[in-house]
C-alpha positions in Angstrom: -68.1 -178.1 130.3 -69.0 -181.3 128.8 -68.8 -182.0 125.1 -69.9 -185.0 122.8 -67.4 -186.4 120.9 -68.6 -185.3 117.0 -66.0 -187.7 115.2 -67.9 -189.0 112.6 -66.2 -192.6 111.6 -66.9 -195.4 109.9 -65.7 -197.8 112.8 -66.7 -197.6 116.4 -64.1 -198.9 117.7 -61.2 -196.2 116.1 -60.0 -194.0 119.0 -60.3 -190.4 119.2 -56.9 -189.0 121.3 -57.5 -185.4 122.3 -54.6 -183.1 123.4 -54.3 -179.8 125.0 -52.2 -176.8 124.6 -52.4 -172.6 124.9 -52.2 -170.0 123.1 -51.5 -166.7 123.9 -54.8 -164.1 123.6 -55.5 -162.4 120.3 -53.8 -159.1 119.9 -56.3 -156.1 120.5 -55.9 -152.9 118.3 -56.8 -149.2 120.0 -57.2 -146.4 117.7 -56.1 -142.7 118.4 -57.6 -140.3 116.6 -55.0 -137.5 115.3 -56.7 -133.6 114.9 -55.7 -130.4 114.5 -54.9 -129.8 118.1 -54.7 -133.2 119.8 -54.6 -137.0 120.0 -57.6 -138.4 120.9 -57.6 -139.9 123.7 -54.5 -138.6 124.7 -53.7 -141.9 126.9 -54.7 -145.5 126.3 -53.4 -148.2 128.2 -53.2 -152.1 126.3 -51.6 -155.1 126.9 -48.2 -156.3 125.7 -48.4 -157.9 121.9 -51.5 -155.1 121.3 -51.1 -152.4 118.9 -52.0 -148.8 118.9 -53.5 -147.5 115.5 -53.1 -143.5 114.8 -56.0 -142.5 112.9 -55.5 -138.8 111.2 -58.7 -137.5 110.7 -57.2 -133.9 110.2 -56.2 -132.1 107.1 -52.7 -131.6 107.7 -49.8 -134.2 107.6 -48.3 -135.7 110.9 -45.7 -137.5 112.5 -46.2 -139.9 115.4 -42.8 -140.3 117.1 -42.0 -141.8 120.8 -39.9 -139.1 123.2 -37.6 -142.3 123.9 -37.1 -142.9 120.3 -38.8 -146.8 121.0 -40.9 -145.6 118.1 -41.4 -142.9 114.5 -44.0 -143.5 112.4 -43.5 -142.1 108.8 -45.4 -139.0 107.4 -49.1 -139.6 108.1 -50.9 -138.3 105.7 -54.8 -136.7 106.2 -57.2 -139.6 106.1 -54.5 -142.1 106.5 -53.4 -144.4 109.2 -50.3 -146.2 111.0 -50.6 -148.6 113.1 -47.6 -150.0 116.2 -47.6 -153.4 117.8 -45.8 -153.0 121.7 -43.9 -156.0 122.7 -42.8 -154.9 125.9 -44.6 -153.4 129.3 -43.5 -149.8 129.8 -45.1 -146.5 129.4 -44.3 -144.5 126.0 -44.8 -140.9 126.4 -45.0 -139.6 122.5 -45.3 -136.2 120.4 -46.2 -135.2 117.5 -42.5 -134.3 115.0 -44.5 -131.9 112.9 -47.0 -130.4 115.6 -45.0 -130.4 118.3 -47.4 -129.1 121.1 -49.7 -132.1 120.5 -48.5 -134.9 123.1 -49.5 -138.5 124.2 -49.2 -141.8 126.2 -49.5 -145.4 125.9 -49.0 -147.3 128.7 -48.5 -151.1 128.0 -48.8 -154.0 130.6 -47.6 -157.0 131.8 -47.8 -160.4 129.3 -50.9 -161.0 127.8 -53.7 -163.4 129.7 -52.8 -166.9 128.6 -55.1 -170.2 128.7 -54.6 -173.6 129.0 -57.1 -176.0 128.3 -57.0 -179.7 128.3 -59.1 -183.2 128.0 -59.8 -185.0 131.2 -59.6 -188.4 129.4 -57.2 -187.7 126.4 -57.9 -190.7 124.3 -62.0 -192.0 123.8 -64.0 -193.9 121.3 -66.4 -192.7 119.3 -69.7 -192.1 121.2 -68.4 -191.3 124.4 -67.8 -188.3 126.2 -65.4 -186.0 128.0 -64.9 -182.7 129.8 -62.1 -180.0 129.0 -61.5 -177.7 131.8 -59.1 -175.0 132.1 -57.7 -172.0 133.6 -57.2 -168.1 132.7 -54.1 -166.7 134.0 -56.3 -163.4 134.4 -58.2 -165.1 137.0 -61.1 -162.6 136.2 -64.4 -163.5 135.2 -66.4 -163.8 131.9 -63.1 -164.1 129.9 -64.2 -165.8 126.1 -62.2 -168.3 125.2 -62.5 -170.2 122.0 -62.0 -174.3 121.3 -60.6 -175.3 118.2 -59.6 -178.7 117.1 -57.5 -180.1 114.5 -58.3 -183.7 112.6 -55.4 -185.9 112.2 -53.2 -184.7 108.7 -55.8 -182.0 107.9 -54.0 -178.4 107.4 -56.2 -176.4 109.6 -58.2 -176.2 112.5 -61.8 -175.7 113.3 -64.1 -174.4 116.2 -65.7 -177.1 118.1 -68.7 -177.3 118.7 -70.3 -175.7 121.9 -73.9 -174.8 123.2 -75.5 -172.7 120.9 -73.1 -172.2 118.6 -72.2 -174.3 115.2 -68.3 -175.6 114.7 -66.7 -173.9 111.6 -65.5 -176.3 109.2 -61.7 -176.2 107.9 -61.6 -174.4 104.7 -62.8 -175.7 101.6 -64.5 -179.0 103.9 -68.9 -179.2 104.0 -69.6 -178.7 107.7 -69.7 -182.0 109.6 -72.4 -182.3 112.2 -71.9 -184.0 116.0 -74.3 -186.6 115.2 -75.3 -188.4 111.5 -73.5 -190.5 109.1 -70.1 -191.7 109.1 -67.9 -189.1 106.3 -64.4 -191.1 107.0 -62.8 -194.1 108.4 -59.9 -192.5 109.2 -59.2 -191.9 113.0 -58.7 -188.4 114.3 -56.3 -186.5 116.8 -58.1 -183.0 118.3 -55.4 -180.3 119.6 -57.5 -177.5 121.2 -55.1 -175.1 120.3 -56.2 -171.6 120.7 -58.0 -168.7 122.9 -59.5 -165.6 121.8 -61.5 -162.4 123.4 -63.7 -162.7 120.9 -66.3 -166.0 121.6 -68.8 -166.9 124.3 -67.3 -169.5 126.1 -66.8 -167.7 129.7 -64.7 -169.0 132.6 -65.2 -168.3 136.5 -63.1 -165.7 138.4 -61.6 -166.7 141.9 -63.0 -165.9 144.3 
């Protein structure tokens, strides 16, 4: 993937230094439904650092609580929630405390995908270009992965720029375009810093 440098500077010749580092994925949320006679579904499998979110959409109170004690949730009350992040692979047979025939599993694997992305040429002047190529620890195809970069002192980051898509400006900041007007004289470092499921940047699997 090839991307045009959108720095937009007074001088030409200031540098732009790009850098690259990971994140891990974002954390995905499964919801069980909790009835009068069952979870539902009464087995869902996620990744480690996901949570499971326990839905009761009966009348009656319960009580999700793991067999191994890893886990209790409080009372849940009817039309109320409670929601568990798992930090570590296993598999977590649970019950319900106050219903005790109603059963379930979660079965949590392995570390999350990570990403690593970085700059072929880490430091170029405005105008030119570069690529930023990476891998997916996955190895699977059609992952998303998302771009973000961070100007030099500013306290957040923002989505670069990509094929049919417009870059999100850092809060309280007008949108910047990849082309116009120089906005600042200031040079800029990039960190593309983070991945997530959610975008439409896809990678390659192996073959």
């Amino acid at each position: 993937m090839q991307m045009r440098s959108f720095v937009l500077i007074a001088v030409g010749a200031l540098a732009l230094v790009l850098a690259g580092a990971s994140r891990p994925a974002a954390t995905v949320t499964k919801t069980v439904k909790v009835t009068a006679t069952a979870f539902s579904p009464a087995s869902v499998t996620i990744k480690t650092t996901d949570a499971v979110k326990w839905s009761n959409t009966d009348t009656k109170a319960h009580q999700v609580v793991a067999n191994n004690g890893a886990f209790a949730s409080p009372t849940i009350a009817a039309g109320h929630t409670w929601t568990h992040t798992f930090n570590t692979a296993g598999t977590y047979r649970y019950h319900d405390a106050l219903h005790p025939a109603l059963t379930g599993k979660v079965v949590v694997t392995g570390p999350p995908p990570a990403v690593t992305i970085g700059a072929a040429t880490p430091i170029i002047l405005y105008g030119q270009t570069t690529s930023i190529a990476g891998t997916v620890s996955t190895g699977q195809a059609n992952e998303k992965v998302d771009v973000y970069a961070q100007p030099y002192g500013a306290p957040s980051a923002a989505l670069v720029a990509m094929p049919g898509r417009s870059r999100s400006s850092p809060a309280g900041r007008r949108p910047t375009r990849p082309t116009g007007r120089a906005r600042s004289a200031r040079p800029c470092l990039w960190a593309f810093v983070r991945r997530s499921r959610s975008r439409s940047v896809s990678t390659s699997g192996r073959p």
